[in-house]
VOPAGU-2260 file (C-alpha; in pm, 1 decimal, decimal comma):
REM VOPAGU-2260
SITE   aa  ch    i         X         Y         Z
SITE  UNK   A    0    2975,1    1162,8   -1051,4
SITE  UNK   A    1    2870,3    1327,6    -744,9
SITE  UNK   A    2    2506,2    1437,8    -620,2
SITE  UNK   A    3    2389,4    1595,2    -276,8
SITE  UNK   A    4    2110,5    1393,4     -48,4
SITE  UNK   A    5    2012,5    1569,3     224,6
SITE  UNK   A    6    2377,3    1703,5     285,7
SITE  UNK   A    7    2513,0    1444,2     228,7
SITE  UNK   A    8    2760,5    1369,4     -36,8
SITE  UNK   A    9    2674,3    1064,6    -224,2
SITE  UNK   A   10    2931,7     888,5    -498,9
SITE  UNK   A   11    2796,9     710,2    -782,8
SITE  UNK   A   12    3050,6     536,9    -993,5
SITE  UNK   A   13    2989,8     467,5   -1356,2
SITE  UNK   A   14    2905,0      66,7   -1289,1
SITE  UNK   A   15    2613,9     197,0   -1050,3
SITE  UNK   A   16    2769,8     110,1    -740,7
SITE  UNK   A   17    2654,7     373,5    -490,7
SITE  UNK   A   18    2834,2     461,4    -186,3
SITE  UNK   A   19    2736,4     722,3      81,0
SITE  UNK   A   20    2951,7     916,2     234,5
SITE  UNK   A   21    2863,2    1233,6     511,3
SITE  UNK   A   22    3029,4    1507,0     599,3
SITE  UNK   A   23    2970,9    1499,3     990,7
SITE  UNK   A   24    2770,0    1247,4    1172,5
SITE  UNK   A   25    2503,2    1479,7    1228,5
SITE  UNK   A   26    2405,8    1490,2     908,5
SITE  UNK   A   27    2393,6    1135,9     877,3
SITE  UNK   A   28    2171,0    1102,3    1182,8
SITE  UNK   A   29    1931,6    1381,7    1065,4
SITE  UNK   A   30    1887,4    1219,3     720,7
SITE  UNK   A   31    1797,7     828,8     862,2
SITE  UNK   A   32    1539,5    1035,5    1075,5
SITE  UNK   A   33    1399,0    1204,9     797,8
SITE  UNK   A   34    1403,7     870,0     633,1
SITE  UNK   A   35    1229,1     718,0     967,7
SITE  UNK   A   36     940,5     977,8     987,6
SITE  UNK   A   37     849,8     986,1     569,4
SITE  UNK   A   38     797,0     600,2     578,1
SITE  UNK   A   39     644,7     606,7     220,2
SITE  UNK   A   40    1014,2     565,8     146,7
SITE  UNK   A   41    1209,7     288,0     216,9
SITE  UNK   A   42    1559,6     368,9      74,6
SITE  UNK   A   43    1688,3      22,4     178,8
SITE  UNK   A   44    2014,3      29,8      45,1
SITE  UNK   A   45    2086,3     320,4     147,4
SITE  UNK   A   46    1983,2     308,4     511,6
SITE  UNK   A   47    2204,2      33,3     542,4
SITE  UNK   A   48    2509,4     162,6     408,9
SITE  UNK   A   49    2465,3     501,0     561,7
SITE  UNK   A   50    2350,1     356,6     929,7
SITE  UNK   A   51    2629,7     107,7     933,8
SITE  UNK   A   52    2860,3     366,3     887,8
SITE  UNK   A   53    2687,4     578,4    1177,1
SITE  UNK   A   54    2675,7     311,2    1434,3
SITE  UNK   A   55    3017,3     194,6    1322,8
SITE  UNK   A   56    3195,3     546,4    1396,1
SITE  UNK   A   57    2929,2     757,6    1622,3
SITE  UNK   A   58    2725,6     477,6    1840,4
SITE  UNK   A   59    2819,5     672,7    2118,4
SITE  UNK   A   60    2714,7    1033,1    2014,0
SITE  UNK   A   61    2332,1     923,8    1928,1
SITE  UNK   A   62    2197,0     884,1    2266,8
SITE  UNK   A   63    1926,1     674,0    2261,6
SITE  UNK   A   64    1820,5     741,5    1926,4
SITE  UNK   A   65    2109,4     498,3    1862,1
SITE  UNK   A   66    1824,8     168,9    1903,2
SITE  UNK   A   67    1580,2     393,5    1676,3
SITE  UNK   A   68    1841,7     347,7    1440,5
SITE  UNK   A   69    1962,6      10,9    1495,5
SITE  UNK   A   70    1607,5    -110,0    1415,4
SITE  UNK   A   71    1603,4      74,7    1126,1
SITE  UNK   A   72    1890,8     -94,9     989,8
SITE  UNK   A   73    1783,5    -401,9    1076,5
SITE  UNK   A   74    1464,1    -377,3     890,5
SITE  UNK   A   75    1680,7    -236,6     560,5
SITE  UNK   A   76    1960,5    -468,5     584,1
SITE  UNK   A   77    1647,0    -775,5     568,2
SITE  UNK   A   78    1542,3    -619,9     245,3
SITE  UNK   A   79    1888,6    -625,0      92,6
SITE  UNK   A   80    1911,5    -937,9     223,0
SITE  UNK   A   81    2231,7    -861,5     417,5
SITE  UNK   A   82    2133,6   -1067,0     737,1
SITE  UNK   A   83    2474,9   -1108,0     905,3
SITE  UNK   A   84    2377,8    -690,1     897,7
SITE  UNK   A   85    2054,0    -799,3    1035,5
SITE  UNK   A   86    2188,2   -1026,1    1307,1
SITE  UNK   A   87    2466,0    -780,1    1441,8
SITE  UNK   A   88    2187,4    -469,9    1487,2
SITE  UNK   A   89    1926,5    -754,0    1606,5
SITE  UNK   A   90    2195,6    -872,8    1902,3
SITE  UNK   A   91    2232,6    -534,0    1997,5
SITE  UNK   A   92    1857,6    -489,9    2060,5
SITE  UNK   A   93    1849,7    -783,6    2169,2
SITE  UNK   A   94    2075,4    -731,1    2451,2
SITE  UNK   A   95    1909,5    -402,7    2547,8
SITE  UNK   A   96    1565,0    -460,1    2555,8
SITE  UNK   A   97    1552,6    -842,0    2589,9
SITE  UNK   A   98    1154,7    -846,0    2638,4
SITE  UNK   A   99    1009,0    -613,3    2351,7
SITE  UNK   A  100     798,7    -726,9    2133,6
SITE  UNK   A  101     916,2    -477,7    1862,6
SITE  UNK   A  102    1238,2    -659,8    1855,8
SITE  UNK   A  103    1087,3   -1006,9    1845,2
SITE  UNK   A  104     911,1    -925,6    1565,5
SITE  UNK   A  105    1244,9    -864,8    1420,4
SITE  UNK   A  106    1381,9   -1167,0    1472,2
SITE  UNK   A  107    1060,7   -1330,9    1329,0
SITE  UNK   A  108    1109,1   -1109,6    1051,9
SITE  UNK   A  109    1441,8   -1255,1     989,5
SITE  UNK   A  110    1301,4   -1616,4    1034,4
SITE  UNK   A  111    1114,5   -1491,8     742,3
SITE  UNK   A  112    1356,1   -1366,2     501,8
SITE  UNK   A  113    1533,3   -1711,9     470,8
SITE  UNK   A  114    1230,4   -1867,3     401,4
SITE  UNK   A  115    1234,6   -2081,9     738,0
SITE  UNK   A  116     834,0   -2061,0     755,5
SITE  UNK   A  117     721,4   -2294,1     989,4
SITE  UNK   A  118     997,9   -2185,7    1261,1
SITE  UNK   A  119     878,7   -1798,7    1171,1
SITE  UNK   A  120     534,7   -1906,0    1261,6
SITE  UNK   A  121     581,7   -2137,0    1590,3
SITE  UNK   A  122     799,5   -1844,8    1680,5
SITE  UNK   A  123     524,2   -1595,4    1669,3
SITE  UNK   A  124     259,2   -1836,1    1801,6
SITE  UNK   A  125     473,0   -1888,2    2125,2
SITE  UNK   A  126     530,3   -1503,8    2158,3
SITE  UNK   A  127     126,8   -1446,9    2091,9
SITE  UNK   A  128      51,2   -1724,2    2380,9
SITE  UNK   A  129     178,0   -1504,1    2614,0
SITE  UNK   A  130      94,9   -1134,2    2448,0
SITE  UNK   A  131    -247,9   -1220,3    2231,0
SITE  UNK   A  132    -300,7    -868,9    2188,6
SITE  UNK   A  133      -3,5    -798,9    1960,6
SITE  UNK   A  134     -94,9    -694,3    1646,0
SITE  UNK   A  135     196,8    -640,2    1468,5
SITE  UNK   A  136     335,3    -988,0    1501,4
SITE  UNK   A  137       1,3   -1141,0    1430,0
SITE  UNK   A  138      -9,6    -976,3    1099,3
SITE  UNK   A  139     332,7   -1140,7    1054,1
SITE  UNK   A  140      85,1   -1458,2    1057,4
SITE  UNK   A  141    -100,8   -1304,2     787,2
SITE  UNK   A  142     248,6   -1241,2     614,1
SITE  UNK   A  143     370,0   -1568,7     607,5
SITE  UNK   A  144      53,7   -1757,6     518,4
SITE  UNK   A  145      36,3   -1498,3     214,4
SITE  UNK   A  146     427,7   -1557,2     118,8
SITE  UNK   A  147     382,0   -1972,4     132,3
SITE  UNK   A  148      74,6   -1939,7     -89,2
SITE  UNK   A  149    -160,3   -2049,6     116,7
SITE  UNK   A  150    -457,1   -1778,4      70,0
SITE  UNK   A  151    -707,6   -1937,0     251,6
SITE  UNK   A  152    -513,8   -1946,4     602,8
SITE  UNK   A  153    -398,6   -1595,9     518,5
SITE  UNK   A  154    -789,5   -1512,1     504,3
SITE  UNK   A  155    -839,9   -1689,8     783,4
SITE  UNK   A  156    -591,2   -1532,9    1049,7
SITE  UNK   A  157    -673,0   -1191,2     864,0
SITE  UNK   A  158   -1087,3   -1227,3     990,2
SITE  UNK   A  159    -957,6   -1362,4    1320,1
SITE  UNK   A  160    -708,7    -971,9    1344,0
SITE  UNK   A  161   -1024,0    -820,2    1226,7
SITE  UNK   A  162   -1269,7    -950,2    1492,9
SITE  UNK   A  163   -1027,2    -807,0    1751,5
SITE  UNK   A  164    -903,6    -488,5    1554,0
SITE  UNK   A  165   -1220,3    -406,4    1392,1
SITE  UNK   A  166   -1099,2     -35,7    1266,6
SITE  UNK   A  167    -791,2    -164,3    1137,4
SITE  UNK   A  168    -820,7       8,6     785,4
SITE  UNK   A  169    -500,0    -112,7     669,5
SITE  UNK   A  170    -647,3    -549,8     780,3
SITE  UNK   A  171    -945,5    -463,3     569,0
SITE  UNK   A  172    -766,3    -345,5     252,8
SITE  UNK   A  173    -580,9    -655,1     288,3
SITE  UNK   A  174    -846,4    -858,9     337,2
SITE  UNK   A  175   -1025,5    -692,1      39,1
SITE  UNK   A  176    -717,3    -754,6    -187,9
SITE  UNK   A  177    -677,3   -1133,9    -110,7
SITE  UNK   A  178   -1078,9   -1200,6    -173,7
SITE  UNK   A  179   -1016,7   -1037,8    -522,1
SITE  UNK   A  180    -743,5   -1273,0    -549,3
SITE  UNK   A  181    -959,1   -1544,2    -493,2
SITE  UNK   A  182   -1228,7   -1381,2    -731,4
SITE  UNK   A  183   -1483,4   -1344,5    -441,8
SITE  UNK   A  184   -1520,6   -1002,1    -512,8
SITE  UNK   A  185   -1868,8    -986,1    -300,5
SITE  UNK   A  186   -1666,4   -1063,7       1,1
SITE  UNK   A  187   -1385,7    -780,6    -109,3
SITE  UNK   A  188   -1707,1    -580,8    -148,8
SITE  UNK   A  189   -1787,0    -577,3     223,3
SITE  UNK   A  190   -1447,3    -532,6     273,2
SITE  UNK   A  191   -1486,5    -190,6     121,1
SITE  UNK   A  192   -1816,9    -124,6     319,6
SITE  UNK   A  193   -1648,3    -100,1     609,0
SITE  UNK   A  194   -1357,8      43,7     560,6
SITE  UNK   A  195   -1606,4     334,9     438,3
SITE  UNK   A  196   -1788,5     325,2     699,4
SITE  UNK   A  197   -1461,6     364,8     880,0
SITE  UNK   A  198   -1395,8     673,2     683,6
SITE  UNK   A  199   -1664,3     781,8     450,2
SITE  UNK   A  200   -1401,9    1090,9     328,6
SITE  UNK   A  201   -1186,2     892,2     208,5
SITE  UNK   A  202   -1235,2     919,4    -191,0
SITE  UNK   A  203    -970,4     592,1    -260,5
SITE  UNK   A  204   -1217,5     341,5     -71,5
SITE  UNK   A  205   -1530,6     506,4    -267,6
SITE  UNK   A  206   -1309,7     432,3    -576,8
SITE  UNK   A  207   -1173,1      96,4    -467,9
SITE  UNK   A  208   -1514,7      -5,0    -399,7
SITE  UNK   A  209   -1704,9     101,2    -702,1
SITE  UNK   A  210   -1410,8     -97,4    -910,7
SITE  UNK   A  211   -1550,8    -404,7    -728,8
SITE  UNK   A  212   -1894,2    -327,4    -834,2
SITE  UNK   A  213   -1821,2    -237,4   -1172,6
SITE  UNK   A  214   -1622,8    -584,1   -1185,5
SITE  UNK   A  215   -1932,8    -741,4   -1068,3
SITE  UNK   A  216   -2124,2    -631,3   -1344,0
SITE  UNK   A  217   -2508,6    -643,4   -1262,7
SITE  UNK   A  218   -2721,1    -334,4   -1337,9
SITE  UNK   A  219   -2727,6    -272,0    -959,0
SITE  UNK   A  220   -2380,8    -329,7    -928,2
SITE  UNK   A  221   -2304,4     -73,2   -1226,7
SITE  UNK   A  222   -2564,2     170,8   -1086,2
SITE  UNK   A  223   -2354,7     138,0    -697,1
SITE  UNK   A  224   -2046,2     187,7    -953,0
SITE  UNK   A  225   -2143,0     528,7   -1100,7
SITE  UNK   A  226   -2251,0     646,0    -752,5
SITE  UNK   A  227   -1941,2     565,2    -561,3
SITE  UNK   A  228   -1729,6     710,9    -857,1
SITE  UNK   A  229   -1912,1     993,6    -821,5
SITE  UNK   A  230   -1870,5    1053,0    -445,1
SITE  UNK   A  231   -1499,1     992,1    -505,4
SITE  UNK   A  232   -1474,2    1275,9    -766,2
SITE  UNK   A  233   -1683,2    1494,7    -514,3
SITE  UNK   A  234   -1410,4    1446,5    -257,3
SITE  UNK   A  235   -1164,8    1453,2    -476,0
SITE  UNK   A  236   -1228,8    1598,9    -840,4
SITE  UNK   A  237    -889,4    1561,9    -951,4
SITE  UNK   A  238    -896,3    1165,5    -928,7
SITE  UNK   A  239    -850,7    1083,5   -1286,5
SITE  UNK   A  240    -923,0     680,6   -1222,2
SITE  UNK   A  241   -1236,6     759,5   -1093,1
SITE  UNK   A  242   -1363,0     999,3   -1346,7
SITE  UNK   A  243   -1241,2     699,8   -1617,8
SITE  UNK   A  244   -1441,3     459,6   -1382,9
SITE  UNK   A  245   -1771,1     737,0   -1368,5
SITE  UNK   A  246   -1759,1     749,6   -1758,1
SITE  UNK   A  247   -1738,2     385,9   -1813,4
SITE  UNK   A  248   -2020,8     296,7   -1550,3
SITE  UNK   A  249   -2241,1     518,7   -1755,5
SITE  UNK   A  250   -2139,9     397,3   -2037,0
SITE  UNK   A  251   -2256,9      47,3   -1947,2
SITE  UNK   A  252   -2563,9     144,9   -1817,2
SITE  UNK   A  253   -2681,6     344,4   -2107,0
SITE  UNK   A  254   -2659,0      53,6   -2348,6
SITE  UNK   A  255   -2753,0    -192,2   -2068,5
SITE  UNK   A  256   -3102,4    -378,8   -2155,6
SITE  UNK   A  257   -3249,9    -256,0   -1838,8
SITE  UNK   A  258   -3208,0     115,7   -1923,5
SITE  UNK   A  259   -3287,1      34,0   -2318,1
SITE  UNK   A  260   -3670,6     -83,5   -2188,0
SITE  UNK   A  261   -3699,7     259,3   -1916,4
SITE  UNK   A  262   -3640,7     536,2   -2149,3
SITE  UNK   A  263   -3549,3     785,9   -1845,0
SITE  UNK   A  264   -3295,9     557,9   -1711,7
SITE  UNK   A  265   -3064,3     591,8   -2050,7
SITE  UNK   A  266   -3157,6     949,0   -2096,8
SITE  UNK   A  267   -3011,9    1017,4   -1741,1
SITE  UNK   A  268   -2703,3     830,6   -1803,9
SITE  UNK   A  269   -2663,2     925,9   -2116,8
SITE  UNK   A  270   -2622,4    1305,4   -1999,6
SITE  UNK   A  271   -2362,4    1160,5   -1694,5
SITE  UNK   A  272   -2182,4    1022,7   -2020,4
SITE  UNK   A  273   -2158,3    1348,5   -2165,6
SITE  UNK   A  274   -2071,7    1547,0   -1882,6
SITE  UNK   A  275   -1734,9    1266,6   -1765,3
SITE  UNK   A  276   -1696,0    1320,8   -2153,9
SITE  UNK   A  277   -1656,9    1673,1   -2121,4
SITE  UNK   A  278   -1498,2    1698,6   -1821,0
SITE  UNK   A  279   -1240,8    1437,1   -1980,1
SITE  UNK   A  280   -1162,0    1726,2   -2254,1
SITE  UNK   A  281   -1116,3    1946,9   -1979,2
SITE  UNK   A  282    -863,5    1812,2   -1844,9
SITE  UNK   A  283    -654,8    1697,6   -2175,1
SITE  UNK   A  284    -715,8    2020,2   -2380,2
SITE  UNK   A  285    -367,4    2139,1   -2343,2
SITE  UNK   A  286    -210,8    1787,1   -2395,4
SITE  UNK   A  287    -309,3    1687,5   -2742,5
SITE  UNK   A  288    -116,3    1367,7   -2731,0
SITE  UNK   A  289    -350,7    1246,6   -2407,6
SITE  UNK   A  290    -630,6    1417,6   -2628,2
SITE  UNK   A  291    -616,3    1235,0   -2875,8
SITE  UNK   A  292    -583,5     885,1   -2701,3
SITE  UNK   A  293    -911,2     967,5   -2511,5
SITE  UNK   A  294   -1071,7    1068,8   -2843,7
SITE  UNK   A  295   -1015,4     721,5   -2957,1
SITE  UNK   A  296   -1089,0     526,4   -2685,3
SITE  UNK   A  297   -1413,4     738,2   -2672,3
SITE  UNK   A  298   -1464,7     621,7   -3113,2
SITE  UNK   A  299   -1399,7     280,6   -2979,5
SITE  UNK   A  300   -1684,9     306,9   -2736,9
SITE  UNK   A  301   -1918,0     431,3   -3004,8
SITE  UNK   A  302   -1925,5     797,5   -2827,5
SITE  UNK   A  303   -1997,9    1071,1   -3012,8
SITE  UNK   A  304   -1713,4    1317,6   -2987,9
């Protein structure tokens, strides 16, 4: 059967076997740059098909643009694991720009894909004698340690990034994510700190962070937990994970010992119960099937509909 990407005409045969084909080379080149400047999107397989195709027929027609794309085949063709793909588009940078750093992280990269470790990181460590500054290739440190299993070196070269690249928002949710792998979630805590501090508009750290502090579990923990839920709803209302979060929080802290002894304290989260209750409702009132699934997760709770 036959569907259109972008312009381009792209075969799918019954097996699943996908193969793209383009009707001028323009197209082609306008699509991997679309593909290049979304970045939430991969497309791996297809990059690689598609650019080999392009650089195999029309090298000479995309100008410089043609290393833009040679890199980004390189990088596809390492997830499909098609390295003689790799190596071909890697030699061609290579020979072109003999001294960048972009394309020795490449060739770390592909170090990295056949699982040679320990060359991938004296590799880097050589290239980051001379150039200390790089950050991408020491977050291939990060990378490796990570992909060996070795946590606590991963940690370890990810503080040493973040001591030089302190606004690095990206190091920090990393950082945050390995500590909770570790269970040291008041370490992954700070983490969170300062990425809000960072950017204190940003309603996913709010959220990430009052997770954290609702996995802690301490009446001050649950009270930071219901107040960073609610900042994240207040920049974003229609965050559905943090108005589950907001509701819970409450919910723990109504029935929580501390709030049973200080009457006020249960009586105000009682009503923040009944307004992420409500608001909950809201949201479902034309969906009766997710209706009804809060309704009983609410009855399990012991929350009066």
């Amino acid at each position: 059967r036959w569907t259109r990407v972008y312009g381009l005409s792209m075969a799918v045969d019954v097996g699943g076997t996908r193969s793209v084909l383009f009707r001028d080379w323009r197209s082609a080149r306008d699509t991997l740059r679309k593909w290049r400047e979304e970045g939430d999107h991969r497309k791996s397989d297809q990059v690689v098909e598609l650019g080999t195709q392009l650089l195999g027929k029309h090298s000479s027609r995309l100008g410089d643009e043609v290393w833009l794309v040679h890199e980004q085949v390189c990088v596809a063709a390492l997830d499909c694991a098609e390295y003689e793909i790799t190596e071909k588009s890697l030699k061609a940078l290579k020979d072109r720009f003999p001294d960048s750093l972009r394309v020795k992280r490449l060739e770390g990269m592909l170090l990295e894909a056949r699982e040679m470790y320990e060359e991938a990181l004296d590799f880097y460590k050589e290239v980051l004698g001379a150039n200390p500054t790089c950050a991408p290739l020491w977050k291939r440190l990060v990378c490796i340690h990570k992909a060996q299993g070795a946590i606590t070196d991963a940690i370890k070269e990810l503080i040493k990034y973040l001591d030089v690249y302190m606004t690095d928002s990206d190091g920090w949710l990393e950082l945050a994510d390995l500590y909770i792998e570790q269970n040291n979630y008041e370490k992954a805590a700070f983490c969170l700190e300062e990425l809000i501090l960072i950017n204190p508009h940003h309603h996913l750290y709010h959220q990430r962070y009052a997770e954290i502090c609702y996995t802690r579990g301490s009446f001050e923990n649950l009270e930071l937990s219901r107040k960073h839920f609610a900042v994240a709803l207040k920049l974003n209302p229609d965050n559905m994970r943090a108005l589950y979060g907001f509701l819970l929080a409450a919910h723990s802290l109504s029935t929580h010992s501390k709030s049973k002894s200080k009457g006020e304290l249960k009586s105000k989260n009682s009503r923040y119960l009944e307004w992420a209750k409500a608001q909950l409702m809201q949201k479902y009132q034309f969906n009766n099937t997710k209706l009804r699934i809060v309704e009983r997760m609410l009855e399990s709770m012991g929350v009066q509909r």
